[in-house]
N, C-alpha and C positions, 0 to 999 in steps of 0.2 A: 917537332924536334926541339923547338928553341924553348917553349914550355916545360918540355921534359927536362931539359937541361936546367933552365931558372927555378925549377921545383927541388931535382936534388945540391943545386947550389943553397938552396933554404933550409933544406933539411942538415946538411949540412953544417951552413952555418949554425940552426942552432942546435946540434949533437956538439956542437963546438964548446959551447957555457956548461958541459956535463961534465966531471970528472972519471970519465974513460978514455981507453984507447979503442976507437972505433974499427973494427977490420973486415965490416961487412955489411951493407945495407941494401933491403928488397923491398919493396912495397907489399905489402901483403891483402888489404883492403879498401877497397873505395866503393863507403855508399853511404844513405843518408844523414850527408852533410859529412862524413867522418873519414879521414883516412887513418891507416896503422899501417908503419913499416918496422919488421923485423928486425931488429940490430943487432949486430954479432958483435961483441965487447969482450973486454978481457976478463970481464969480470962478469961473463955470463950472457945468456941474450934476455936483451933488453924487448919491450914494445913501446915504440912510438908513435904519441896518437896525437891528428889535429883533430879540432871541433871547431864550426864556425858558429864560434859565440865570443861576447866579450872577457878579455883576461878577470876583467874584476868578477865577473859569473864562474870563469873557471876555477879562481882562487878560493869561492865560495868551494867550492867541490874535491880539489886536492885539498885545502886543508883538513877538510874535513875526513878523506883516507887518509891522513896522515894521524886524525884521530882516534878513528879507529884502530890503526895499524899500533897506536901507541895503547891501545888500551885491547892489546891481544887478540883482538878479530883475526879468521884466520883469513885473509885479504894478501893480495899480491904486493908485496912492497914499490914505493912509490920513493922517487929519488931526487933530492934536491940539485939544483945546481951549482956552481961552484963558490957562487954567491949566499947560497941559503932559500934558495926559489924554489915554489913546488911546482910552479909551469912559469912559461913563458908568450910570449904573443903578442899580437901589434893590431890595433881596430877591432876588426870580428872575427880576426884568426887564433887561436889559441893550441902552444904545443903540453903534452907530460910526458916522463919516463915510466915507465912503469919495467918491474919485472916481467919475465915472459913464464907465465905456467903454465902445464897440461897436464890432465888426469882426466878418468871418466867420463862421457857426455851424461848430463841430468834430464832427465826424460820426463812430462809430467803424466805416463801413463804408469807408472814405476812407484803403486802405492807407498813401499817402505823409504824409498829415496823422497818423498813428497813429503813424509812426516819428518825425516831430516831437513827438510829445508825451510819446514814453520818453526822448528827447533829454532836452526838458526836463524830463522828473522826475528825471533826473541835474544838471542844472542845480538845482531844485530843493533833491537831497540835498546837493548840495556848498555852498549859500546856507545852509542849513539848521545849518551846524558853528559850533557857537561858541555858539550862543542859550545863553543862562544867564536864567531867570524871577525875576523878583522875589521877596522873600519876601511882598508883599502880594497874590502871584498862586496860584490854585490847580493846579498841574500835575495832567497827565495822563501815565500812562505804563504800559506795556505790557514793558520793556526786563525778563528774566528772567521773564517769565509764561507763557509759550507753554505749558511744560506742563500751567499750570492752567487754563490756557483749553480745550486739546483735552480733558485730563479731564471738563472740563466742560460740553460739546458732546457728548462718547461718550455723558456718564451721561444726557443728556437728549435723544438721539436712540436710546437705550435703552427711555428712556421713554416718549417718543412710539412706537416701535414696541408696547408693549405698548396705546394707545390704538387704536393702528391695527386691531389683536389682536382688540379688541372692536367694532369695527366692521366685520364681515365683508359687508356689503352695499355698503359707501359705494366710487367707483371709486377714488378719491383714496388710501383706505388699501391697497386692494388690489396699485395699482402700488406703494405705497410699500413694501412687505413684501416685494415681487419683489424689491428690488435693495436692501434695508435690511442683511441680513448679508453682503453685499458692502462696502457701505458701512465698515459700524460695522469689518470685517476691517482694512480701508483705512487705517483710521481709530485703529486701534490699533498699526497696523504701522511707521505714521509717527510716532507719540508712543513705540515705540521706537527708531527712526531718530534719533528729536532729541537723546537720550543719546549715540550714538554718534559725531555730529556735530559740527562746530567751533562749534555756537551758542553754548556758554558764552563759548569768547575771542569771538566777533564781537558778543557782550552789551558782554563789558568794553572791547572800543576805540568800540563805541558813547556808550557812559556817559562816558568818557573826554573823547571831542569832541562831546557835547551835540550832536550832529545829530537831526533830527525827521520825522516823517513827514504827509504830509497827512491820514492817516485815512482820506480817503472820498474818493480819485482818480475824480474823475470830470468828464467832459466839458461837464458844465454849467456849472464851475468855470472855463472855460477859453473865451477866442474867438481868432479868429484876424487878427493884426494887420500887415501887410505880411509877411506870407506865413512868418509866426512866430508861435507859442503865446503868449499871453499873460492872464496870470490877473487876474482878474474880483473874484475874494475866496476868504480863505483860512476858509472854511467851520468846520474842526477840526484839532485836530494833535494829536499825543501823540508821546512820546519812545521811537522803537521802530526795531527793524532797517528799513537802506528796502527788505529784500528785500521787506516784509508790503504798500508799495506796489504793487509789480512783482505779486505775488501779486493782487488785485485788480484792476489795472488788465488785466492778461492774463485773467482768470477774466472780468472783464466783456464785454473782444474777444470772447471766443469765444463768451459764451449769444449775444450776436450772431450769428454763425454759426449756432449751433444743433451747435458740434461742434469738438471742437481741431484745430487746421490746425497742424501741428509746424513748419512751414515759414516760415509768419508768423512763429508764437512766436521762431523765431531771429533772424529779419530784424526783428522789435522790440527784442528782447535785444541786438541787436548796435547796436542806436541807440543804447542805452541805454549800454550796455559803451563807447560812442566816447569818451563823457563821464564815466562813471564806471565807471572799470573792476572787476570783479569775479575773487575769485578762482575756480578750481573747488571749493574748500572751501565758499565763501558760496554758490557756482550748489547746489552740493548742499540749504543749508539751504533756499534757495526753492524744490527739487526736493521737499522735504517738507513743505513747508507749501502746496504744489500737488497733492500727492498725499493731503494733508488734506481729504475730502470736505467742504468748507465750502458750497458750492452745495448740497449734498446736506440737512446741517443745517439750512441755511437755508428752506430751501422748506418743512421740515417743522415747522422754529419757528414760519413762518409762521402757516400751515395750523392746527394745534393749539391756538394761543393766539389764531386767527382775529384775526391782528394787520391785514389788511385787508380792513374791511370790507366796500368798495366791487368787491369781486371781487366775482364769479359763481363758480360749481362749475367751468365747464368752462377758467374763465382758469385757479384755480389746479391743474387736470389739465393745464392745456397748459404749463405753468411744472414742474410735473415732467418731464415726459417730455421738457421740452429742457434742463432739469438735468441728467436722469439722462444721456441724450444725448451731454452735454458731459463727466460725472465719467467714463465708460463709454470713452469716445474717448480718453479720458489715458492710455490701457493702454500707446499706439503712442508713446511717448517717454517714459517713467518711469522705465524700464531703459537709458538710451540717454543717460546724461548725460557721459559720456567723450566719445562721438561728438558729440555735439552743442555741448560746451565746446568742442570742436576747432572747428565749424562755425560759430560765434557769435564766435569769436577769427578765424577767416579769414573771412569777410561783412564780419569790422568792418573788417578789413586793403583788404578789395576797395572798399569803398565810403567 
């Protein structure tokens, strides 16, 4: 009880630094790391959200919906305090306003809604140019890392193969061993590809025009509002190529599936391409950081560091074999990015 009570004495106090008249508050969510409670204001209902991270990381991330929001995205308005604050917070607790929206759920089985939402993660990148962070804000960025990130994902899907190694009973390491020096091949083939490739210049005209990426493209982020995407809240960002969106937003399509559909993949791309055009030097570097077994890693970072716990054995057996599924099926367009730049340039032209 006494928790309960020192919680909405905090929430409270600070709905206090806001410029509304408060006349109702619920809690609405509590989970990974996050809560939201719904505010009933007179000036509409609000959502209020903690995150435990530090204020200067939060600042990094309202400001930046504030720049968007300033440069027309259609984004849930995000609301200063009385002061001119776009959050608040103390240590590793951080609060924001935000509006409260509802429309449509975004579904990614939902072809035509799916090419709406590469649309707008081109809208997105091009809202995205300009953001320059404060110096009282902590940046995120990824921008010249790629290398050391795949090094660092080989060297520890190296090492989880040797875990697996020792578990010669368990099913989970067994499949994983079947298609692990496929993988790690993969996986190194591409972290020589990225030498060869235009990523250094597409580093520097990045860096250049301060465009950002969401981080963590995903449809929960997102509903749907007179028959157009529009964003809920901007969850994380970091200063990074937008292929590494495209790369995740695709990767996530397809475990949907259960398998790459090449076919989609262009008729998304080319949503994408209508609004931000791409060249085939940059289609190359997404070609390689798709051909980057990252589903493959992932499942076994999982698994290994038993990051959740709430699985069963047989969920995360079934979350391999529709990874593997999906890395395995990337065979049939990997070698095929001439023909397919061509295909992705006339799709855009047809539609």
């Amino acid at each position: 009880m006494y928790q309960k009570e020192h919680e909405e004495q905090i929430v409270s106090e600070i709905l206090s630094y806001y410029p509304f008249h408060i006349d109702h508050v619920a809690l609405k969510s509590n989970k990974s790391g996050r809560k939201i409670w719904e505010v009933e204001t007179d000036h509409g209902p609000k959502l209020l959200k903690e995150a435990q991270m530090k204020p200067e990381r939060m600042l990094f991330i309202t400001q930046a919906h504030a720049h968007l929001q300033e440069k027309g995205l259609p984004i849930a308005p995000i609301h200063q305090t009385k002061n001119g604050g776009s959050c608040l917070g103390t240590d590793q607790v951080s609060y924001s306003l935000y509006d409260k929206v509802t429309g449509k759920e975004m579904i990614y089985y939902d072809a035509e809604q799916m090419k709406k939402v590469m649309s707008f993660a081109g809208h997105f990148h091009h809202a995205s140019k300009g953001y320059v962070c404060t110096d009282e804000s902590k940046k995120r960025s990824r921008l010249g890392k790629w290398h050391k990130l795949y090094r660092w994902k080989l060297q520890e899907l190296e090492g989880n193969m040797q875990i697996a190694a020792s578990y010669p009973d368990d099913v989970f390491s067994q499949t994983f061993l079947k298609h692990a020096d496929k993988m790690l091949a993969r996986g190194k083939e591409a972290l020589r590809a990225l030498d060869d490739s235009e990523y250094e210049t597409w580093t520097k005209e990045t860096l250049e025009h301060g465009g950002f990426c969401f981080q963590d493209f995903t449809l929960a982020r997102l509903t749907e509002i007179e028959g157009e995407p529009f964003l809920k809240e901007l969850h994380s960002i970091t200063y990074d190529l937008p292929s590494r969106d495209l790369r995740i937003l695709l990767n996530k399509v397809m475990v949907k599936l259960s398998v790459w559909d090449t076919d989609f993949m262009v008729a998304l791309l080319a949503a994408y391409d209508a609004v931000y055009p791409l060249t085939e030097k940059q289609y190359e570097v997404l070609w390689i950081d798709l051909a980057f077994p990252h589903l493959f890693c992932a499942i076994g970072h999982k698994y290994y560091l038993k990051q959740k716990k709430t699985w069963s054995d047989e969920k995360y057996n079934w979350a391999l074999q529709n990874m593997i599924s999906v890395e395995e099926s990337k065979d049939s367009f990997l070698d095929k990015l001439p023909e397919l730049y061509k295909k992705i340039k006339a799709y855009r032209e047809a539609n």
